[in-house]
DSSP file (Angstrom, degrees, kcal/mol; ACC not computed):
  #  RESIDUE AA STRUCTURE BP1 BP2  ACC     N-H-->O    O-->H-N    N-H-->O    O-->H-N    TCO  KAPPA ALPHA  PHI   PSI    X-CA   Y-CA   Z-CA
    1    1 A X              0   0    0      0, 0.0     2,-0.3     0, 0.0     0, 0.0   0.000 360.0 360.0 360.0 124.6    4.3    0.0   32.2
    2    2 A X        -     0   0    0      1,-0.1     0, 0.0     2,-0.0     0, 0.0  -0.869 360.0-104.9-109.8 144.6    2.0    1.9   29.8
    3    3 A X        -     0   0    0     -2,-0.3     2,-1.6     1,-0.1    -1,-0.1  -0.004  28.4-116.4 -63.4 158.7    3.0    3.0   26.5
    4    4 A X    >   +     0   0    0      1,-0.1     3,-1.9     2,-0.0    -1,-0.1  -0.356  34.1 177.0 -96.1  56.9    3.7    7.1   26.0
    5    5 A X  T 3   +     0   0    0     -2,-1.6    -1,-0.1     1,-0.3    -2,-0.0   0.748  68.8  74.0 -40.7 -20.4    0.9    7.8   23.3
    6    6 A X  T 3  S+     0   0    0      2,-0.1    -1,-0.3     0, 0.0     2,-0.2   0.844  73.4  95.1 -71.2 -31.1    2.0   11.6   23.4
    7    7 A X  S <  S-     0   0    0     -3,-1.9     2,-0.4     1,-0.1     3,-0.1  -0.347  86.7-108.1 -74.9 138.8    5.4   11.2   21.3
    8    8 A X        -     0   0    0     -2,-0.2    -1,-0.1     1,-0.1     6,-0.1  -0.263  44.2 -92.1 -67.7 108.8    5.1   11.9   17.7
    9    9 A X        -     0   0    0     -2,-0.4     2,-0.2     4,-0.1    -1,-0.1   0.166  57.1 -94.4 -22.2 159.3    5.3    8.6   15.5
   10   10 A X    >   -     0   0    0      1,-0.1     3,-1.3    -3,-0.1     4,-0.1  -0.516  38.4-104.1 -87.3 166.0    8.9    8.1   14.5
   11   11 A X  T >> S+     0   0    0      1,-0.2     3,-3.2     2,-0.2     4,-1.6   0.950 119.3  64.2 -71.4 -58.8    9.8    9.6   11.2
   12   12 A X  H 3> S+     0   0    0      1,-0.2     4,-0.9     2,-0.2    -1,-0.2   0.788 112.7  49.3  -4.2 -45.1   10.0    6.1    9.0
   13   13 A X  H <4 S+     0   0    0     -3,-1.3    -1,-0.2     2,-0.2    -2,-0.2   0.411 105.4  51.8 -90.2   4.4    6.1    6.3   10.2
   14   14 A X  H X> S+     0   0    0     -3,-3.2     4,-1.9     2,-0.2     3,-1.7   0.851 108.9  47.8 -93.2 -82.8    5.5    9.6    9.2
   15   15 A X  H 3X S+     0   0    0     -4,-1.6     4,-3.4     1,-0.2    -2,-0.2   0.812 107.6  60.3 -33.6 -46.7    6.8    9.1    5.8
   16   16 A X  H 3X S+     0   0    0     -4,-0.9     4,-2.1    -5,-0.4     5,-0.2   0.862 105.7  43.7 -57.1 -42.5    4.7    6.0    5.5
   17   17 A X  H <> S+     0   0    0     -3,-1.7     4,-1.6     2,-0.2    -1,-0.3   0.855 116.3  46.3 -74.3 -38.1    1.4    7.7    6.1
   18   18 A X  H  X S+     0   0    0     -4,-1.9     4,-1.3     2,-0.2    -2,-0.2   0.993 108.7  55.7 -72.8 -53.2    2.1   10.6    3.8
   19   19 A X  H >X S+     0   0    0     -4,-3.4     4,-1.5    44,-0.3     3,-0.5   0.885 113.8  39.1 -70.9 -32.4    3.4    8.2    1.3
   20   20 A X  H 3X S+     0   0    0     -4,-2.1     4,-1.5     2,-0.2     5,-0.3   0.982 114.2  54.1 -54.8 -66.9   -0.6    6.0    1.4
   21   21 A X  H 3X S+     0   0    0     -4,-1.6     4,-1.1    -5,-0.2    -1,-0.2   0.668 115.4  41.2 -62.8 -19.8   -2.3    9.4    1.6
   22   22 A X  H XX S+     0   0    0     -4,-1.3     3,-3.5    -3,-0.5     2,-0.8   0.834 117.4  46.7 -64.3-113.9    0.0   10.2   -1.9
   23   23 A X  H 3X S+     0   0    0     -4,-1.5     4,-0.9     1,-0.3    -2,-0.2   0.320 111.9  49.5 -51.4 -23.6   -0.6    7.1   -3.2
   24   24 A X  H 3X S+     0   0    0     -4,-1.5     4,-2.2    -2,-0.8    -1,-0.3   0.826 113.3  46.5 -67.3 -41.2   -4.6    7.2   -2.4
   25   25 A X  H <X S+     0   0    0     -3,-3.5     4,-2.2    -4,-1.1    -2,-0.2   0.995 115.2  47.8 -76.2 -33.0   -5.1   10.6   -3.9
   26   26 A X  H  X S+     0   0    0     -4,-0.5     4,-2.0     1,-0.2     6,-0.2   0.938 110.1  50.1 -55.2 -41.0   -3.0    9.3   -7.1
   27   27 A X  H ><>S+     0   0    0     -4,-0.9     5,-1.0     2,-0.2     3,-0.9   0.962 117.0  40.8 -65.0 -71.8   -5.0    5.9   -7.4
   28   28 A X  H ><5S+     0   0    0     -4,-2.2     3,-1.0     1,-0.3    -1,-0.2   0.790 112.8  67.6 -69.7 -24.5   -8.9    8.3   -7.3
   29   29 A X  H 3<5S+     0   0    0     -4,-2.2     2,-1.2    -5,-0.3    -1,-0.3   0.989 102.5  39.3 -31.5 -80.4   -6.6   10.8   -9.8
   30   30 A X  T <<5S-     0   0    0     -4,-2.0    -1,-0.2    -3,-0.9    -2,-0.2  -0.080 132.1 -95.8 -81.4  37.9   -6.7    8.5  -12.0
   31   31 A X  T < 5S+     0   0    0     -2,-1.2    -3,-0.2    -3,-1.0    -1,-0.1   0.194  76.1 133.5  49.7   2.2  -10.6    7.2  -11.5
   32   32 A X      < -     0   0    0     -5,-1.0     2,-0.4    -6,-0.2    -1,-0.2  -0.272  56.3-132.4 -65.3 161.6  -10.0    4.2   -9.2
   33   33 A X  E     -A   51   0A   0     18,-2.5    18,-1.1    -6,-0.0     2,-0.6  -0.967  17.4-127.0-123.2 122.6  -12.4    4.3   -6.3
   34   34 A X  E     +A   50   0A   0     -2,-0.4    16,-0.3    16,-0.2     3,-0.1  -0.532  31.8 178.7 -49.3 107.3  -10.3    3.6   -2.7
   35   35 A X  E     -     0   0A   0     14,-2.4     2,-0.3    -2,-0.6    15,-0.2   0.664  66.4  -5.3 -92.4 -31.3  -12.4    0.6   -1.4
   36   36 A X  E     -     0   0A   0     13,-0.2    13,-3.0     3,-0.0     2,-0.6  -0.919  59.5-157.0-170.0 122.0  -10.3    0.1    2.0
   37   37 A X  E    S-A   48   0A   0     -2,-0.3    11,-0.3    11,-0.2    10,-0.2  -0.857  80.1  -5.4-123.6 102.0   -6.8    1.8    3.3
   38   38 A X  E    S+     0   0A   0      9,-1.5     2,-0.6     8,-1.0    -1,-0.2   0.954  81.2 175.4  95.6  58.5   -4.4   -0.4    6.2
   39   39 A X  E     -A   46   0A   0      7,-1.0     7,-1.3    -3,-0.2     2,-0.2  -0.871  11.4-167.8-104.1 133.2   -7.1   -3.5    6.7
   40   40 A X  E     +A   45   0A   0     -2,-0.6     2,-0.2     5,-0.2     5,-0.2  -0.695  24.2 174.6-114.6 168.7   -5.6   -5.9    8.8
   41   41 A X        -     0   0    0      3,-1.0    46,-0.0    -2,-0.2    50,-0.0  -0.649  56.9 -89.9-146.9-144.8   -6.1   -9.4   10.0
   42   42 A X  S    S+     0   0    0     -2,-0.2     3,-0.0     1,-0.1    45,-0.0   0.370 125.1  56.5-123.6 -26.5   -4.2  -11.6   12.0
   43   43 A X  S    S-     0   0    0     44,-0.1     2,-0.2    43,-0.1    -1,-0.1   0.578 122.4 -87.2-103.1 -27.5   -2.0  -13.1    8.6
   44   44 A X        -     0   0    0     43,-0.1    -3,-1.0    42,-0.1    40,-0.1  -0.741  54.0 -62.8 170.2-128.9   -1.0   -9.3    7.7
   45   45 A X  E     -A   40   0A   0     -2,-0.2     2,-0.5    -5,-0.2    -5,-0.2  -0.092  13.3-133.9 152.3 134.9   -2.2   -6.3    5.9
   46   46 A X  E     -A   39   0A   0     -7,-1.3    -7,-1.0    41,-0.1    -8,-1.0  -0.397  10.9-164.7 -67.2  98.1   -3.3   -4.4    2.8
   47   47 A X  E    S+     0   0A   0     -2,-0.5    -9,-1.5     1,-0.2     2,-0.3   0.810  73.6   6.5 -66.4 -49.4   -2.0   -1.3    2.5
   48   48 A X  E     -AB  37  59A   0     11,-1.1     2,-0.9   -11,-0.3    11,-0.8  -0.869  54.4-166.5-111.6 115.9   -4.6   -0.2   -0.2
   49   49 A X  E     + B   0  58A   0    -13,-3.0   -14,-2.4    -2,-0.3   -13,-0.2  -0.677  19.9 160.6-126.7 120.3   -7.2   -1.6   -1.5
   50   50 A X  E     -AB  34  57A   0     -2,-0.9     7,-3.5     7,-0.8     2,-0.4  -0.284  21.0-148.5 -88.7 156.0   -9.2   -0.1   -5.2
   51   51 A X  E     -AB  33  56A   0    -18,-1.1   -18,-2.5     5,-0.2     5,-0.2  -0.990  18.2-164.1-127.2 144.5  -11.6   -0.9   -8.1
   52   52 A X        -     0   0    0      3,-1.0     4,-0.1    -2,-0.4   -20,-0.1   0.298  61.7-102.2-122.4  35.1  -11.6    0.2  -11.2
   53   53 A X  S    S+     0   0    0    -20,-0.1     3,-0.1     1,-0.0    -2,-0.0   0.574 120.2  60.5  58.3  34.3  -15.4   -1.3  -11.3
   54   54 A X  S    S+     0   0    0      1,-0.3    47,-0.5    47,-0.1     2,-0.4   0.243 115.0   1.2-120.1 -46.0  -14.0   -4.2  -13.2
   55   55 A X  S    S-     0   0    0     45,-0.1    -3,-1.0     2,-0.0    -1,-0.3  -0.954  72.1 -99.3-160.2 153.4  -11.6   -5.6  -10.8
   56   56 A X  E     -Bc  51 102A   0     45,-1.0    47,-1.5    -2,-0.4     2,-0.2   0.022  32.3-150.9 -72.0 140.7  -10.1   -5.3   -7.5
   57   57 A X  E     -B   50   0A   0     -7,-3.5    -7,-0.8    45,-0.2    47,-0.2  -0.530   8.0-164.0-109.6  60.6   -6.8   -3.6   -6.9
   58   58 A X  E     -B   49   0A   0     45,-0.3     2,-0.4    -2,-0.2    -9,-0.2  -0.118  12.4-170.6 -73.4 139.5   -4.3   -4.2   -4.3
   59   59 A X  E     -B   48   0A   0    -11,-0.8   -11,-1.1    45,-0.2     2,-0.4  -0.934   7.6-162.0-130.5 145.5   -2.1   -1.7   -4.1
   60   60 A X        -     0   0    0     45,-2.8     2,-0.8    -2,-0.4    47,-0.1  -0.996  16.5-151.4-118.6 120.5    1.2   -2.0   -1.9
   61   61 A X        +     0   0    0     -2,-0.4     2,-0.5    45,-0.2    47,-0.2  -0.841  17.9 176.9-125.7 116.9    2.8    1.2   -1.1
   62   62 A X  B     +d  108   0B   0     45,-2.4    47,-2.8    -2,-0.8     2,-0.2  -0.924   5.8 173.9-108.6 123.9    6.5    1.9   -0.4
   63   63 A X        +     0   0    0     -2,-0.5   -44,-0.3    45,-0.2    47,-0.2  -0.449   1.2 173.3-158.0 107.7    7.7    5.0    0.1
   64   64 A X        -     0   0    0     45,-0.3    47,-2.0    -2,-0.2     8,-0.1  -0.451  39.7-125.0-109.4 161.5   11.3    6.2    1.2
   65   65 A X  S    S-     0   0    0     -2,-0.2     2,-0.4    45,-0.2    48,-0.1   0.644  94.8  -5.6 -64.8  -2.3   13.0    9.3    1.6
   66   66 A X        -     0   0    0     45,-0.1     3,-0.3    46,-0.1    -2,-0.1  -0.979  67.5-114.3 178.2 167.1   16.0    8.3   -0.8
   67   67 A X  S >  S+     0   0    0     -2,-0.4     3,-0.9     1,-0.2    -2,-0.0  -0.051  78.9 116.4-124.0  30.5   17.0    4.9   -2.7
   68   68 A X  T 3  S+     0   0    0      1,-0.2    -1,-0.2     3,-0.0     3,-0.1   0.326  83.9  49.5 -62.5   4.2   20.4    4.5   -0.3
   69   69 A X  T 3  S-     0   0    0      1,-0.7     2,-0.2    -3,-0.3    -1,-0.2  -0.027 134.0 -84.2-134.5  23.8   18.5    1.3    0.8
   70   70 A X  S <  S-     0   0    0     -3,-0.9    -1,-0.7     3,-0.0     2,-0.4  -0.762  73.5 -43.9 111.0 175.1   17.6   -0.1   -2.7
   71   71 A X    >   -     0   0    0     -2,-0.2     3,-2.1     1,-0.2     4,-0.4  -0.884  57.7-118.7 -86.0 132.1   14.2    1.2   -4.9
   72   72 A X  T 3  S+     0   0    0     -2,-0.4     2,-3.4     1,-0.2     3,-0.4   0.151 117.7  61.9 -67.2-132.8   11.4    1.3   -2.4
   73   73 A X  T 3  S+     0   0    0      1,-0.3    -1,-0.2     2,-0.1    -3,-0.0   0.156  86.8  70.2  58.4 -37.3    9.8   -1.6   -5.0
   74   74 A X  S <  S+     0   0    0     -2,-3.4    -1,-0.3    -3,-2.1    -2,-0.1   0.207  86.0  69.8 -93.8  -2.2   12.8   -3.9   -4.1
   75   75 A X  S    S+     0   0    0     -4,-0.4     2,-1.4    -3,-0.4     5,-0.2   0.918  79.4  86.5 -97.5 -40.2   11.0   -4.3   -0.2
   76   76 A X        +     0   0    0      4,-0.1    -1,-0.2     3,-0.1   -14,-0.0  -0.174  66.7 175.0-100.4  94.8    8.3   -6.3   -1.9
   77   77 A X     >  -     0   0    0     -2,-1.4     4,-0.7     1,-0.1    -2,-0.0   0.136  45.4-102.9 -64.9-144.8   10.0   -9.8   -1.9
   78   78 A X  H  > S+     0   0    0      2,-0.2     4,-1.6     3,-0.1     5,-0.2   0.520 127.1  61.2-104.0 -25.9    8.0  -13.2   -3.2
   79   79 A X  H  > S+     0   0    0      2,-0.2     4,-1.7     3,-0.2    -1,-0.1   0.891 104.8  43.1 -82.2 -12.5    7.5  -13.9    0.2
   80   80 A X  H  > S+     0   0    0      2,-0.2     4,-1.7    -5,-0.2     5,-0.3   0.946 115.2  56.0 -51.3 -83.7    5.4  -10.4    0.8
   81   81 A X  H  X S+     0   0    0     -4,-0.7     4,-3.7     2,-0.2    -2,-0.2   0.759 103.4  46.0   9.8 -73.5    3.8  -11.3   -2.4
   82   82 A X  H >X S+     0   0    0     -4,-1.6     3,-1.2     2,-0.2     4,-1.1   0.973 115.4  51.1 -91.0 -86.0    2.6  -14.5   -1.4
   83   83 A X  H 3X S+     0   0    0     -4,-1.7     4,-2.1     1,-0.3    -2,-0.2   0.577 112.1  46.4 -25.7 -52.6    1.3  -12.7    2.2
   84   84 A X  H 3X S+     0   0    0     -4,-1.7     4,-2.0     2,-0.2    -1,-0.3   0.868 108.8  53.5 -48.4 -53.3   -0.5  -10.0    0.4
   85   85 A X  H <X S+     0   0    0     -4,-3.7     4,-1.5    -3,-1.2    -2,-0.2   0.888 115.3  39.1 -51.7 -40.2   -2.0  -12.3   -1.9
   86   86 A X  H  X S+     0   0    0     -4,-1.1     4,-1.2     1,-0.2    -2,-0.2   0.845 108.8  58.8 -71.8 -27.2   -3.4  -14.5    1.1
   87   87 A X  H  < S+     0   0    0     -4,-2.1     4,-0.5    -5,-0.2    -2,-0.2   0.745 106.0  53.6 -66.9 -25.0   -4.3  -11.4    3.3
   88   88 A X  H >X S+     0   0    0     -4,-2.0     3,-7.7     2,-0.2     4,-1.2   0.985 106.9  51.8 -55.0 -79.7   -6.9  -10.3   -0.3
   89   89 A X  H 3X S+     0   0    0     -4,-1.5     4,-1.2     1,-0.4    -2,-0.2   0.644 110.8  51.3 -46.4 -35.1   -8.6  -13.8    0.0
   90   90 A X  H 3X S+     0   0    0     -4,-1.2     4,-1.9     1,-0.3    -1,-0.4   0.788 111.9  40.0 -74.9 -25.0   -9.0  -12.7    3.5
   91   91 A X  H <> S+     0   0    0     -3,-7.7     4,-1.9    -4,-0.5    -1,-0.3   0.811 111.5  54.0 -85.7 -15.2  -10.6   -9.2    3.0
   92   92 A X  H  <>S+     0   0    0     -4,-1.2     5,-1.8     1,-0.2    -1,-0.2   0.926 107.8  56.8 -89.3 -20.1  -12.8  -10.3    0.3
   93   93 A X  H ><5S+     0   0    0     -4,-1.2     3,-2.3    -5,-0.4    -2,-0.2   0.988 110.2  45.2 -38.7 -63.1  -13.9  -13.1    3.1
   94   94 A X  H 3<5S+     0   0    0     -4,-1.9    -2,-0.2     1,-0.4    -1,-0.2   0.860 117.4  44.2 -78.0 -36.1  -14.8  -10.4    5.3
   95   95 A X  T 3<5S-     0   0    0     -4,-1.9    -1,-0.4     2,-0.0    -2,-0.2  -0.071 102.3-112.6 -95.9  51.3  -16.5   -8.5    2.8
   96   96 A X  T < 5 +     0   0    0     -3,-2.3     2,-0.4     1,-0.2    -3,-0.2   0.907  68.5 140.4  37.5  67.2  -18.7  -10.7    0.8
   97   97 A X      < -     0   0    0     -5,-1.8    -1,-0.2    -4,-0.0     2,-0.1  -0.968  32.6-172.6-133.8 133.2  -16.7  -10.1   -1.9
   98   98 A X        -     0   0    0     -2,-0.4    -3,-0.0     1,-0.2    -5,-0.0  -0.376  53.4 -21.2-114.1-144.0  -16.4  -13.8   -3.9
   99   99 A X  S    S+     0   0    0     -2,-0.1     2,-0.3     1,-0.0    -1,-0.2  -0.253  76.3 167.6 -84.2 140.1  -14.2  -14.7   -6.8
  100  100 A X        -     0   0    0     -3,-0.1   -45,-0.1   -44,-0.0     2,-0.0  -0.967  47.6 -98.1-146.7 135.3  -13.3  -11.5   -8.6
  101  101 A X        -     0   0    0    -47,-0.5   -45,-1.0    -2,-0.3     2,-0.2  -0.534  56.1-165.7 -68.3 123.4  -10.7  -10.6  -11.3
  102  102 A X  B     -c   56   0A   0    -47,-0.2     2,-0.3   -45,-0.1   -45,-0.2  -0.839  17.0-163.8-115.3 168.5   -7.8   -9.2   -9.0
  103  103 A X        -     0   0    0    -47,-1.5   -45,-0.3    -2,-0.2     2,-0.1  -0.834   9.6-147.5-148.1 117.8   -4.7   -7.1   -9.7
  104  104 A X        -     0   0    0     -2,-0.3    20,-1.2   -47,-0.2     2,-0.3  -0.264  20.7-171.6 -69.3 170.3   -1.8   -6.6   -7.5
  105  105 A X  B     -F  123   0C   0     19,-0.2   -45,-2.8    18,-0.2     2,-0.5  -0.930  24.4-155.5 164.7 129.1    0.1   -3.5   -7.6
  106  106 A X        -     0   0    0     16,-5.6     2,-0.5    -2,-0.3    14,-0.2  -0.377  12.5-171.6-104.9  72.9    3.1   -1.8   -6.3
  107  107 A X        -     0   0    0     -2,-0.5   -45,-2.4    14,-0.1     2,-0.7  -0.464  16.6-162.7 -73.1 111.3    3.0    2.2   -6.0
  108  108 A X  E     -dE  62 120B   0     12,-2.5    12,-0.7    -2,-0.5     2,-0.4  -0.869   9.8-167.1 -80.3 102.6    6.4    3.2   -5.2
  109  109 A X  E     - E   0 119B   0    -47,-2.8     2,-0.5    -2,-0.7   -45,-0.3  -0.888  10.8-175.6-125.9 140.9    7.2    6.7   -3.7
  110  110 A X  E     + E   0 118B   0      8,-1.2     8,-4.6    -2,-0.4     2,-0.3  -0.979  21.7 171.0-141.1 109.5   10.8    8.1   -3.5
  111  111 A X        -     0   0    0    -47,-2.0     6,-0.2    -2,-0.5     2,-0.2  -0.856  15.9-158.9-154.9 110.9   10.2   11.5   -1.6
  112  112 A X    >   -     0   0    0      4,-0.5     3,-0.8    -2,-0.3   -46,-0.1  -0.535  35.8 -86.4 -72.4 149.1   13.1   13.2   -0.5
  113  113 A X  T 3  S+     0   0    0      1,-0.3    -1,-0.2    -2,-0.2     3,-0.1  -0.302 115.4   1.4 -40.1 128.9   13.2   15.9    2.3
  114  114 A X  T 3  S+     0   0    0      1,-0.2     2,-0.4    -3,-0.1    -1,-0.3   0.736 116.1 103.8  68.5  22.3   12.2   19.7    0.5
  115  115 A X  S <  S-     0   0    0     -3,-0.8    -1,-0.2    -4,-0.0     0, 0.0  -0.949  78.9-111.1-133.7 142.6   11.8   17.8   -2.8
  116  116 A X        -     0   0    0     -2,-0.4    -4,-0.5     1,-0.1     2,-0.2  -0.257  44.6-104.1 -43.4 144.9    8.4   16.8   -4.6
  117  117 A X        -     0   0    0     -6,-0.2     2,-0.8    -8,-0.0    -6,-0.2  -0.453  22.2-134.7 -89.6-170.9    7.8   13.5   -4.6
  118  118 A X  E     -E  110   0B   0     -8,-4.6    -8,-1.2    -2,-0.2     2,-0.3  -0.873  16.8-165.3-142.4 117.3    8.1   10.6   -7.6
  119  119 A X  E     +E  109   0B   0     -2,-0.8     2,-0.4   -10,-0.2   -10,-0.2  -0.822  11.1 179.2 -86.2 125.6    5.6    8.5   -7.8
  120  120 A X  E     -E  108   0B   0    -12,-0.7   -12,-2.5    -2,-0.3     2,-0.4  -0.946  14.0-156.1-168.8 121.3    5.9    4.8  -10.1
  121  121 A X        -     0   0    0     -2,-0.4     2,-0.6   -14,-0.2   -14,-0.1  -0.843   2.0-158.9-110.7 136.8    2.7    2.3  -10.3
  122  122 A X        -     0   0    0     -2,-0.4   -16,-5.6     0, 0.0     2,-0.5  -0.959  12.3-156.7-129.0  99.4    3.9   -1.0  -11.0
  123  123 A X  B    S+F  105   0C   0     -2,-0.6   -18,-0.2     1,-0.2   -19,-0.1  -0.755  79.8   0.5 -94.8 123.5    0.5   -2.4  -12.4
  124  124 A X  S    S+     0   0    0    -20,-1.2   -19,-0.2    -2,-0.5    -1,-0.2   0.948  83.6 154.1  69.8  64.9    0.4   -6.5  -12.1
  125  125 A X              0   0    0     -3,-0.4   -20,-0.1   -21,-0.2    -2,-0.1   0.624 360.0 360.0 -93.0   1.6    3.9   -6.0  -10.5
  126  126 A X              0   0    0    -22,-0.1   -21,-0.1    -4,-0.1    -3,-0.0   0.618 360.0 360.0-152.6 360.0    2.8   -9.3   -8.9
């Protein structure tokens, strides 16, 4: 049985890609330079990753259509945390990146159907 590549990502996955592609142009908005967007390995993976040509920026990006489920912010337990942090050690592995001043970071986006969204960086949220 082969998968049906022709149906349109479900909407949860929709929002999730508009909310990175938001959350990339806000991060270069504000001079950061986008270094890496969805790098995976095998341990997880970093939804965005920035400089602000002092130190490296991991950005985790939530972003739901309404806050009946919580603050999108509230999804990033200690054990995400703790995943994200080992999945960095792994990109900076892969790019010949050695010990570096890091900062974790949560950009939250709460974007309702027909409504702007609202955007909240949570810098060192972790």
């Amino acid at each position: 049985m082969t998968a049906d590549t022709t149906r349109p990502p479900a909407p949860h996955l929709r929002t999730g890609v508009r909310g990175e592609d938001l959350a990339a142009r806000y991060l270069e908005s504000r001079g950061l330079v986008v270094l890496g967007r969805n790098w995976r390995c095998p341990e997880g993976e970093l939804d965005l990753i920035a400089t602000d040509r002092r130190r490296l920026i991991i950005c985790e990006v939530k972003t739901r259509s309404g806050t009946n489920f919580g603050h999108p912010a509230e999804a990033v337990t200690d054990e995400k945390a703790n995943r994200i942090r080992r999945v960095s050690r792994r990109w900076r592995t892969a790019h010949d990146v050695g010990w570096c001043e890091e900062r974790f970071d949560i950009i939250s986006i709460t974007w309702p159907p027909g409504e702007p969204p609202r955007i909240q960086h949570l810098k060192g949220a972790f």
